[in-house]
N, C-alpha and C positions, 0 to 999 in steps of 0.2 A: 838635601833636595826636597824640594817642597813637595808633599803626595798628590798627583791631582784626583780632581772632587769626582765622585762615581757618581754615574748616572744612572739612578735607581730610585722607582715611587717610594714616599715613606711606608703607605700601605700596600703589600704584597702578599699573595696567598702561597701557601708553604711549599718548598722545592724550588723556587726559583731564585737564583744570586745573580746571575749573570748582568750585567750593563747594558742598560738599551741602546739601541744605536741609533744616532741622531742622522737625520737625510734631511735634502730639501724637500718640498712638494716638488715640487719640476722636476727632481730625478725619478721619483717616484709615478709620475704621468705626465696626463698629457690634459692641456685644457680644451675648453671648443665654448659658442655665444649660443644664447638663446635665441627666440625667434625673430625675425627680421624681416624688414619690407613688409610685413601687413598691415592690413588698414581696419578700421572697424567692420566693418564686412564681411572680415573675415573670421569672425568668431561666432563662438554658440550657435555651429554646427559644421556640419564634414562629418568624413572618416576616422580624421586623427586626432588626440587628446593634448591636453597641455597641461601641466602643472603647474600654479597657482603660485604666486608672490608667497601668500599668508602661509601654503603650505612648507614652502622653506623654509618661512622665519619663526613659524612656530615647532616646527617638529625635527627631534635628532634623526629619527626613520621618518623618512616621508612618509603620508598619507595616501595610500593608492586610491582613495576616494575621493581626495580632495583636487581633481582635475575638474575642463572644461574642454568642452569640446569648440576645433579650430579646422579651417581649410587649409591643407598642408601641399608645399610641393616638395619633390627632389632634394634641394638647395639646402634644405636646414635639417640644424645637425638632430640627429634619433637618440634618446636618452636609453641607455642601459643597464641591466641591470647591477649594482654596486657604484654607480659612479656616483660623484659628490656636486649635489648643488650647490651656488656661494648667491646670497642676495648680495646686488651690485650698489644699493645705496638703501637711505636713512633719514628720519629727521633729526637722530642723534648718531654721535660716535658709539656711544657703547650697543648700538643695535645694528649697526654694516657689518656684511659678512659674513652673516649668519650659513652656519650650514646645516647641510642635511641629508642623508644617503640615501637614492634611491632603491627600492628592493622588487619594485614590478615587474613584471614579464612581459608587460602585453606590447607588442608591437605598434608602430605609429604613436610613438608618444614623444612629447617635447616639451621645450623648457618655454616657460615666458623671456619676455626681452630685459624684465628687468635683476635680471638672473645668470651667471656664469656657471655650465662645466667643469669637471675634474674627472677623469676617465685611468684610475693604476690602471698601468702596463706591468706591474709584478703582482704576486699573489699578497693577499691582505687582509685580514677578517673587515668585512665593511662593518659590523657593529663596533668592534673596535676604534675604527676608522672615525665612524661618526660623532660617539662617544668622546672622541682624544680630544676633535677637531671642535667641540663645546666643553671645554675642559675648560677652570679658571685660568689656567695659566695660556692656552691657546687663543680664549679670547681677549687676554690684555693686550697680545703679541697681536692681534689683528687689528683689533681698534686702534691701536698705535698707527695705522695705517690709511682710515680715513680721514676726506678731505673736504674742506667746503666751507660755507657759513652758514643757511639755511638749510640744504640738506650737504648732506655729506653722502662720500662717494669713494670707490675703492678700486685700485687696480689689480686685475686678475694675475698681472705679470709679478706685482709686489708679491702679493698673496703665494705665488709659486715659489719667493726664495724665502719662506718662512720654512726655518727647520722644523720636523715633528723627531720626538723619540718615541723610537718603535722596539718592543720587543721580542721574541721570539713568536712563531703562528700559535703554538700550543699557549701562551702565557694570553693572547691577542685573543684568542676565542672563549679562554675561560672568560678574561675580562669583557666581554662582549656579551657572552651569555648571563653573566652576574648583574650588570647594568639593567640591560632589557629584561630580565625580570621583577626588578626593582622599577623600573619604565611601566609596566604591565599591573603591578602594585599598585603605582599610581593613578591610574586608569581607571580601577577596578572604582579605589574608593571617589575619584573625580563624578566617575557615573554612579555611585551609589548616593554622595553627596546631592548633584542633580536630580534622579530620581525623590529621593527627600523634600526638595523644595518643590519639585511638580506635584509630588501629594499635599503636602502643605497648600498649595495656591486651587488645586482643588476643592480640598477639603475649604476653604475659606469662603470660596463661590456658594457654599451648600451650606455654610455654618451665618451667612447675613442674607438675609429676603432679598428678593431681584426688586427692582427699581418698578413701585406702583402699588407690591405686595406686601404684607404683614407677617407672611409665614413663612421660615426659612423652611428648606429642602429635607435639611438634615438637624436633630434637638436633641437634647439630651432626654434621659425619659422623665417622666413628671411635671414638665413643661406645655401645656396646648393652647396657653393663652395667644391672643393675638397679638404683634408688637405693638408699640406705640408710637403714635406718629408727633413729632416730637419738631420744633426749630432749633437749626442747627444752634442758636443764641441761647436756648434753653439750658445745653449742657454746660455753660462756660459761666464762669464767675460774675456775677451783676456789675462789679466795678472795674475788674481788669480784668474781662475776657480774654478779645485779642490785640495786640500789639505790635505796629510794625516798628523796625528798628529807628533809630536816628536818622534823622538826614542825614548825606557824606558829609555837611557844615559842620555839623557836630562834632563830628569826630571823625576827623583828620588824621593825617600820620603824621602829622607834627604835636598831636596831640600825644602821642607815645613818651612813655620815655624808659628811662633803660632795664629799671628794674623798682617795682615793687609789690605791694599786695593785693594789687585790684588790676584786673586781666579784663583783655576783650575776647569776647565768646565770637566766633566766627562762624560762616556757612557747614565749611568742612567739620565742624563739631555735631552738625545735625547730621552731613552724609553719611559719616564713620561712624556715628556713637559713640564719639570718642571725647573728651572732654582735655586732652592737653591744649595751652596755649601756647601762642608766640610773642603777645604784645602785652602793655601794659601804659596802665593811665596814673594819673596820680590822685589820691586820695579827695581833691578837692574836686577833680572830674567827674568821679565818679559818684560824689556827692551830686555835684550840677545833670549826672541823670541816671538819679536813682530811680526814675519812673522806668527806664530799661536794663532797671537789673534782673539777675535769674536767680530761678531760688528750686533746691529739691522739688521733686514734682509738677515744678512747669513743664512746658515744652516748645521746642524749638523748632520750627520748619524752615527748609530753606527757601526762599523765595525769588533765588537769582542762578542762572547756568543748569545744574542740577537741582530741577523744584522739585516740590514736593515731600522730598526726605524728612520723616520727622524724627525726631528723639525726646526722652524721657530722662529730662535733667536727676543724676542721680545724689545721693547724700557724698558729702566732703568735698565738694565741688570749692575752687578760690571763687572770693566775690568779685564781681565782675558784672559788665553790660554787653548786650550783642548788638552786633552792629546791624546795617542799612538792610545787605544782605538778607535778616532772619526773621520772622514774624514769632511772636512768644505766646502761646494759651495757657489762660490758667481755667483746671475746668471745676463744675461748682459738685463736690462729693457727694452730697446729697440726690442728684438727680442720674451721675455715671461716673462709676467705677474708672478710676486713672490706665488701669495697664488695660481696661477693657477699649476705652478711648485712642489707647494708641495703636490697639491691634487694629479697631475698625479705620481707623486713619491711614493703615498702611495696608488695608485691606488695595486689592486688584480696583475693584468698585469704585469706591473713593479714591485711588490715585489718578482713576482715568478720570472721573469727574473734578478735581484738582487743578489736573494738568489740561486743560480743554486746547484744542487746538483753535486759532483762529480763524476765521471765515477765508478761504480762501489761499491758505497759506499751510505751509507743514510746517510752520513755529508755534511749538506751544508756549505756553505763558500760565501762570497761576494765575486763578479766577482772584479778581477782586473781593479782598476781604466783605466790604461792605454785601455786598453779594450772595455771598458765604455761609452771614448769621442769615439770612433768607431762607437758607435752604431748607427743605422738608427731611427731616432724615426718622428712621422707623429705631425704636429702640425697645428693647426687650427689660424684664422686668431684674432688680440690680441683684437677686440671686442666680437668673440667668448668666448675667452679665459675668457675675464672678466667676461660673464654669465654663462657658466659654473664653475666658481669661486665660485663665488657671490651663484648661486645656491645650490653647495654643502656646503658651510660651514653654510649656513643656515641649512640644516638637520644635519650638526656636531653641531652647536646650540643647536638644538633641539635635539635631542641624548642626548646633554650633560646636557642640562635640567632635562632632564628624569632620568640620571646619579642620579645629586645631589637628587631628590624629592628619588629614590630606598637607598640612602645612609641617609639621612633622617632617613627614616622608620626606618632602621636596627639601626639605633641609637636613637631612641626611644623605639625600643622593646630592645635596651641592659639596659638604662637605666629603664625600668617597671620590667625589670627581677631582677637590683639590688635592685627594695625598692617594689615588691611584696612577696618575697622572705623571708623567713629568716632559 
């Protein structure tokens, strides 16, 4: 006779054998809807509070800050404390459904409309609860469940005959208390990350002169000269400054083909900084426009959807052309240091001046090149240049440090969520 298969996480903390026991959600509670019958009117203010779309769809514990206040009557249902919120739809499958425990106290609070209820009627660690209920294996068994073609949508009825396996309370709280402090882990360095980059965009307002001045805020010492007022054409190569991509005529996606050694450089290679491709031309294409090929220490800015992003083409890059999408600088060494060029490019100052909004309108758009080499830009002398280089990409360094250690974590807790779980 066949043995049947035990139902037990592959990672378990020591003293525990026993088999979890598998239940439906609907034996387990009871559902209830979020808010209902109001109008816009009736929000951002009253007595009583609501809790937010984004706060369930991004948090395993709710947010008890990330409410709004609502005019409430009788009629609708009061959230308490441990019960489970479900986001009721999506613009993708793999994002319905999302849940989230709440752990508030405070009376008068409630759910949005776009939002379902879950309320155990037996005892339950909610961090466990919540934890389980974003587990890999929990969210494949849910998204299986959403419906639609543009958004997708979920029923709360389905979602109750989803079994969970539950294990003992004692086994439910260790793993609930191990989670959330690994939750808390990530937090810690989330806002440490952030705070990094507030000092960084600080320090950058204070390390370039405000717009009319010669003297920045903050210098390194031995520096007092005044900067130099300088066209923005000054710092860019005499014969290929700047360069906007091909026309879409040019290059076509028929102009693709499946595979060889000359690649097109895309927007998202400025966004990311990242330099993989996806397309490829053929060697006589790319002959026909070598005037938009990239080379080590150019750079690329985007200049469509997300502008202004620039990057610093780096060495062993395939050869290749960018497309319509990207503007290419090359800038002239003698007059400014390359990584100094691209700090002040990505400087707060110059993104805003970049990115200018239109008259009348909340669309921005990238100022016209022609424009551009017009502009009056202040520039310090090329040993300054270098230390303020040198200094900043040490804290881009370091940020970025910080980056992979927050990236880390979160893939450690995806992987403890797939083999605590089952």
């Amino acid at each position: 006779m066949k043995e049947e298969k035990r139902r037990v996480p592959k990672l378990r903390f020591p003293g525990f054998t026993e088999d979890w026991e598998q239940r439906k959600l609907g034996s387990i509670g009871s559902t209830y809807t979020g808010l209902s019958g109001k109008t816009k009117e009736d929000f951002g203010h009253g007595e009583a509070q609501y809790i937010t779309y984004l706060n369930v769809f991004q948090n395993t514990v709710s947010d008890i800050t990330m409410t709004d206040k609502v005019e409430i009557d009788t009629t609708q249902n009061e959230v308490k404390y441990g019960d489970v919120l479900f986001t009721t739809s999506s613009e993708t499958p793999e994002e319905v459904g999302m849940s989230s425990v709440w752990l508030g106290v405070s009376p008068n609070t409630y759910l949005n409309s776009f939002c379902f209820g879950f309320r155990p009627n037996q005892k339950i660690n909610p961090y466990f609860l919540g934890y389980s209920l974003r587990s890999p294996y929990m969210r494949n068994k849910i998204k299986i469940l959403a419906q639609g073609i543009s958004r997708y949508n979920i029923s709360k009825n389905k979602v109750m005959e989803l079994e969970i396996s539950v294990p003992n309370n004692e086994e439910q709280k260790l793993l609930g208390a191990f989670l959330q402090r690994i939750d808390l882990i990530i937090t810690l360095h989330q806002r440490k990350l952030e705070n990094l980059k507030l000092k960084k965009k600080a320090l950058l307002q204070k390390l370039f002169p405000r717009n009319g001045e010669c003297y920045p805020e903050l210098r390194f010492p031995g520096f007092t000269d005044a900067w130099e007022q300088r066209k923005f054409l000054d710092l860019l190569d005499a014969q290929y400054g700047i360069r906007r991509g091909p026309f879409g005529s040019s290059l076509k996606k028929d102009s693709f083909v499946k595979k060889s050694d000359y690649v097109v450089y895309e927007q998202q290679n400025a966004i990311y900084d990242n330099y993989e491709t996806r397309y490829f031309i053929s060697k006589e294409k790319y002959n026909e426009l070598i005037r938009f090929n990239i080379q080590p220490g150019d750079f690329i800015m985007s200049g469509a959807g997300t502008i202004g992003r620039i990057s610093m083409v780096p060495d062993g890059i395939k050869k290749g052309v960018f497309n319509q999408a990207l503007i290419r600088f090359k800038v002239n060494k003698d007059s400014i240091n390359p990584l100094y060029f691209l700090k002040f490019m990505q400087s707060d100052m110059m993104q805003k001046q970049l990115t200018q909004a239109n008259p009348g309108s909340a669309m921005t758009n990238l100022v016209p090149m022609d424009e551009l080499k017009k502009w009056d830009v202040t520039i310090p002398s090329l040993e300054e240049q270098n230390k303020i280089s040198t200094f900043i990409n040490q804290i881009d360094e370091f940020i970025t440090l910080h980056q992979r250690k927050l990236e880390h974590l979160q893939l450690q807790k995806k992987a403890l969520l797939q083999q605590m779980f089952v």
